[in-house]
N, C-alpha and C positions, 0 to 999 in steps of 0.2 A: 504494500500500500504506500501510496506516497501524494503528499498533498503540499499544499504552504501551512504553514503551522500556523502561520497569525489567523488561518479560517478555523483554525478550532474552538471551542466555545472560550471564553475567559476565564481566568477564576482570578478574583480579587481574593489575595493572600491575607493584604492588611491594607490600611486605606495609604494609597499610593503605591501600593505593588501590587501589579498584575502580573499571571503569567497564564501561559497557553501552554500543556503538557499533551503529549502525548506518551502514550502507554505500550509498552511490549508484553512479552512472558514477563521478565522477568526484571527490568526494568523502565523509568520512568526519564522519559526529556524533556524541561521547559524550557522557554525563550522567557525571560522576566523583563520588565519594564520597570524601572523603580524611578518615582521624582525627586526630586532634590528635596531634602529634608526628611523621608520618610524612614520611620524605625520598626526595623521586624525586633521583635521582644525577644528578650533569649527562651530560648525551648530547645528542646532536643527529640528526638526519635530513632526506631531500631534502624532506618536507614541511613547507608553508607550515600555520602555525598560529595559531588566535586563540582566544585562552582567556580566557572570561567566568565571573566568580565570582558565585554565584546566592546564598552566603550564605558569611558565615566572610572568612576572611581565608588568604589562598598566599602565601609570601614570595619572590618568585621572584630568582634573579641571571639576567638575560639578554644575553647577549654582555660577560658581566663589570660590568653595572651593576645595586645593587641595585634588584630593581619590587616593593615590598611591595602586592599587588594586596587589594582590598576589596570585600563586597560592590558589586556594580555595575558594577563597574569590568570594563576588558580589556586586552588587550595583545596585538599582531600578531607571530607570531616569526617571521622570515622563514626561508626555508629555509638549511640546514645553520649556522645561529647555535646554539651551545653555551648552554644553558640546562639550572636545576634549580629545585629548589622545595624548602620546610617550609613545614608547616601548624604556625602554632603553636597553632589551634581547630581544630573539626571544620569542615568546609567542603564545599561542592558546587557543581560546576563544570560549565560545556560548555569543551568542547573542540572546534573544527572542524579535519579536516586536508585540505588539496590538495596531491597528489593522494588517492587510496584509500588508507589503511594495513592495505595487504594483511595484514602482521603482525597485525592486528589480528582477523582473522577469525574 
């Protein structure tokens, strides 16, 4: 299957971050959209995550150490490590998760 991904439905994450995921077996791809100023809260979950910034800059704390990420850049969050994020620009991200984020659907 293969489509544009911004045609998949939305899902507003938190307010100012949107992303569009698509789903595998066995894992999960978003394209995220985040505004400048917007904060995802720290949380964490069983899924493994790698998050690449396509443009912009994410300021993330992951397992308590700051990762001010930039474009290019990524960073592996391993599963159940407490992690957030500020945009202090607008910015666009992938996101991958293993396994499925069911929630996500």
């Amino acid at each position: 299957m293969s489509d544009q991904i911004k045609n998949l439905k939305p899902k507003e994450v938190v307010p100012g971050i949107t992303g569009y995921y698509a789903h595998g077996i066995g894992q999960t791809l978003g394209y995220v959209e985040v505004k400048a100023g917007s904060i995802l809260p720290e949380h964490h979950h069983v899924h493994e995550q790698i998050t690449y910034i396509i443009e912009g800059q994410l300021d993330m704390i992951i397992g308590g150490v700051s990762c001010p990420l930039k474009a290019g850049m990524y960073y592996i969050i391993p599963s159940n490590i407490p992690h957030s994020a500020v945009a202090p620009v607008d910015c666009k991200v992938i996101d991958v998760f293993s396994p499925v984020r069911e929630d996500y659907k």
